[in-house]
N, C-alpha and C positions, 0 to 999 in steps of 0.2 A: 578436749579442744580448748575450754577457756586457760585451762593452765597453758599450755603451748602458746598463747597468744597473750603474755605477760611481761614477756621482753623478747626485743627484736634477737634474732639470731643470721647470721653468716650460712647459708649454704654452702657445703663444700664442694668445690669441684670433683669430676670423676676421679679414681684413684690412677694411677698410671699402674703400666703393667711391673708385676713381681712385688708390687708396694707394701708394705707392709700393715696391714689393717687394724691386728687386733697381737700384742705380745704381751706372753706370762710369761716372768722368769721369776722362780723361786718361791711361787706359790702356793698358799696354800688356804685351806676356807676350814673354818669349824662352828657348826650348826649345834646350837644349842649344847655346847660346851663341847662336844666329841667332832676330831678331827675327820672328814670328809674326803679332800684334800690332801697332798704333803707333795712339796717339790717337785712342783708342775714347773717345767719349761716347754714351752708351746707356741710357734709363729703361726697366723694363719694371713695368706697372701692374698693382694690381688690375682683373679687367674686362675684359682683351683678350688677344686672340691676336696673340705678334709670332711672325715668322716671318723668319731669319734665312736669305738665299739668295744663291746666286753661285757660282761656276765651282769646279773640283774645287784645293784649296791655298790657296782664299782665306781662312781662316784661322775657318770656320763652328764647327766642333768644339772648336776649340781658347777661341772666345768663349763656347761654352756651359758649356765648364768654366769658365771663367774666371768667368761668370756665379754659377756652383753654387759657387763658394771651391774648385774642386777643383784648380786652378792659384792660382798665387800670382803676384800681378802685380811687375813686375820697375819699372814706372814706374806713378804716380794711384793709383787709389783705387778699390774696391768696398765701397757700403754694404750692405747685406741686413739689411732691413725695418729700416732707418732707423740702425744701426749697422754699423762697419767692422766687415768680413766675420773678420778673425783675432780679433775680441774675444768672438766667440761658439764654443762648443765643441760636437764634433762631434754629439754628441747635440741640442743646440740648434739647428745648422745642419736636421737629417733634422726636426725638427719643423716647419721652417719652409720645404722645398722639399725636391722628390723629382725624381731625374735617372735618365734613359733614358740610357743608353749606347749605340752602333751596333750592337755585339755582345752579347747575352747568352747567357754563359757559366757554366754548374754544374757543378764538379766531383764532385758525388757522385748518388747514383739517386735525389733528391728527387723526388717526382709532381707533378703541376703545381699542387694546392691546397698541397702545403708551400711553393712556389716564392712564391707570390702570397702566402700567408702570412709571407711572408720583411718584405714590408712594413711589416705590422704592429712592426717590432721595437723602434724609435722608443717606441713607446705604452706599451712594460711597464712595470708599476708605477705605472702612471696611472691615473687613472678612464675616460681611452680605451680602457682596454685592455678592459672589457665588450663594447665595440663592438665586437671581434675578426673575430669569423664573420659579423655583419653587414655590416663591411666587406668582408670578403674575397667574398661572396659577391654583393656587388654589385659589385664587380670582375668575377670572371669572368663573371658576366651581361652588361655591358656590352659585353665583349670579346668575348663567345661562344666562352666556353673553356671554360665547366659543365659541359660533355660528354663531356670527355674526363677530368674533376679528379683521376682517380688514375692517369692514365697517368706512366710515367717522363716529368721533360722532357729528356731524349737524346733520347725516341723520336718526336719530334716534329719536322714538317716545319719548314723556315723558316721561313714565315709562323706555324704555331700556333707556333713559339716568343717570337714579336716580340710576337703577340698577350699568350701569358703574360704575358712580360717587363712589359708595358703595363698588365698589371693588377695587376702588384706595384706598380709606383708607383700607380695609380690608389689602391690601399687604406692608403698611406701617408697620404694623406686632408693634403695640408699645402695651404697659399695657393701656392703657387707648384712649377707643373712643367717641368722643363726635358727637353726630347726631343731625342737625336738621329736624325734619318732614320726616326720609326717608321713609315712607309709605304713604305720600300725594299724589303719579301721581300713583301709583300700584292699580292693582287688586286685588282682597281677595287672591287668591291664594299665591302673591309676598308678599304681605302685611304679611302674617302668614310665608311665606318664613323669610322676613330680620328680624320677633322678634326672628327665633326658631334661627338666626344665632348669633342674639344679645345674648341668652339665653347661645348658646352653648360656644360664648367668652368667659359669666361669668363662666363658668362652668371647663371652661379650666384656668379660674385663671385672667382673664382681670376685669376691671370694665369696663359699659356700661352707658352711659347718654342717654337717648335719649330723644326728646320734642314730644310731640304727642297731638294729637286733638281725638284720637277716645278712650275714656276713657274704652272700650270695650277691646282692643289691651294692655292696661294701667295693666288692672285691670289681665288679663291673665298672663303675662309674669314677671309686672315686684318683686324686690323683696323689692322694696320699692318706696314710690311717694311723691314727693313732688308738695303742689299743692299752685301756684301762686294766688294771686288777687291785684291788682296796685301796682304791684313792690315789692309786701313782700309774705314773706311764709306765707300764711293759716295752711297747718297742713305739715309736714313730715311723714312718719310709712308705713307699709306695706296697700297695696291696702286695704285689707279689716278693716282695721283699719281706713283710712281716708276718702276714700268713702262711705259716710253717703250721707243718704236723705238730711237731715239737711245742713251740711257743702255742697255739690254740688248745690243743689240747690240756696243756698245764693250767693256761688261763681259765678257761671254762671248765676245768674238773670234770671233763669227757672227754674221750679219743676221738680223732677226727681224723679224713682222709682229705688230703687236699690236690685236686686233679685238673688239668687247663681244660677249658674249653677249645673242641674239636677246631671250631672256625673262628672266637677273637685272641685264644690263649691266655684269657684271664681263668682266673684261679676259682675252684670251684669247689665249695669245702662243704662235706656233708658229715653229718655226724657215722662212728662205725658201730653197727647193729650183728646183733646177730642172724644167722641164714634164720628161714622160718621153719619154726620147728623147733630149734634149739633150746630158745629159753624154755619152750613148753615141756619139753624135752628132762631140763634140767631140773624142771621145778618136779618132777613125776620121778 
């Protein structure tokens, strides 16, 4: 917080619809000497949900920082909302995008309403900052973490902490959220919770990033995918455009079946196994 309140900053207005939030053209990041990255071009809009997915090292995390200016790209360019991303300071960036990290980590006994309130910190000194408890408490509604608001977050299972976590950016309240993996510690029911909430952002006029492993969750929600393989874009386009037999399976180094759903017709890609018996079969 004291850093945030160091010099005055500009709130931005909402984005307007299709606007363009967050662009990489030509991108590329190298972590401790080895390229990560190479020749990313990537828009991500007011209005939708992308969804960043592909096989474990293909460089998912490492774009969503790069996304959020939390990387500094080594080759091109990141604009965020319409200037290059190092001409804005960091109080400016937390106004204009809020990023989920894999892990969230407190080192101290914060309860889970300080934790969500951590969000808020962007806002002080603002006229947002009224908004406070309004936000924060539609945060943890959303999340369904109301219930527990004064617990320690140590004492909190995986899942309600992802949830926390989820609602601290949620009350950060900016145009653009970047997620990593926030459906990884949840159960189906949470898990179909944080896409419909991701859905309804976009809906309300935010853009949404998020990185995911269950191309099932992917293929549902979002409204377009970009799919990774060693640091470069494979395909961009809407689910059912890049979710092919073909491209999945090359990507993830497993064959896969890819089949619509009987009632929304989105795409439903499961890996292809052998009947039971077989492998046991083959092994004897």
């Amino acid at each position: 917080m004291i850093g945030f309140r160091t010099r005055a900053a500009e709130p931005p207005s909402a984005p307007a619809a299709g606007a363009e939030l967050a662009e990489a053209a030509g991108l590329a990041v190298r972590l401790g000497g080895r390229p990560v990255l190479t020749g990313i071009d990537l828009t991500v809009r007011a209005g939708e949900v992308l969804t960043l997915v592909g096989p474990n090292g293909a460089g998912k995390s490492t774009l969503l920082a790069a996304l959020a200016a939390d990387v500094a790209p080594a080759e091109g360019r990141l604009l965020v909302d319409g200037r290059p991303a190092a001409d804005w300071t960091a109080r400016e960036l937390a106004f204009r995008r809020a990023v989920l990290p894999q892990a969230a980590t407190v080192s101290f006994p914060f309860t889970v309403a300080e934790v969500v309130a951590m969000g808020r910190a962007p806002w002080a000194g603002t006229a947002a900052e009224d908004e406070d408890d309004v936000r924060v408490a539609e945060a943890m509604a959303a999340t369904e973490v109301a219930g527990f608001a004064d617990r320690p977050f140590g004492a909190l299972s995986g899942g309600e902490r992802a949830r926390v976590a989820l609602a601290r950016v949620l009350a950060q309240r900016t145009g653009l959220l970047l997620l990593d993996e926030p459906t990884a510690a949840l159960d189906l029911r949470h898990q179909e919770q944080v896409m419909r909430i991701c859905r309804e952002l976009a809906e309300a006029g935010r853009g949404v990033v998020v990185v995911l492993h269950d191309l099932g969750l992917a293929a549902a929600w979002a409204d377009r995918a970009a799919v990774l393989r060693g640091g470069r874009l494979a395909a961009v386009g809407a689910p059912e455009e890049v979710f092919t037999e073909g491209l999945l399976g090359e990507v993830y180094g497993h064959p896969v079946r890819v089949l619509a759903d009987p009632e929304t017709g989105a795409p439903l890609i499961v890996p292809r196994r052998p009947r039971r018996g077989e492998a046991a079969g083959a092994d004897g």
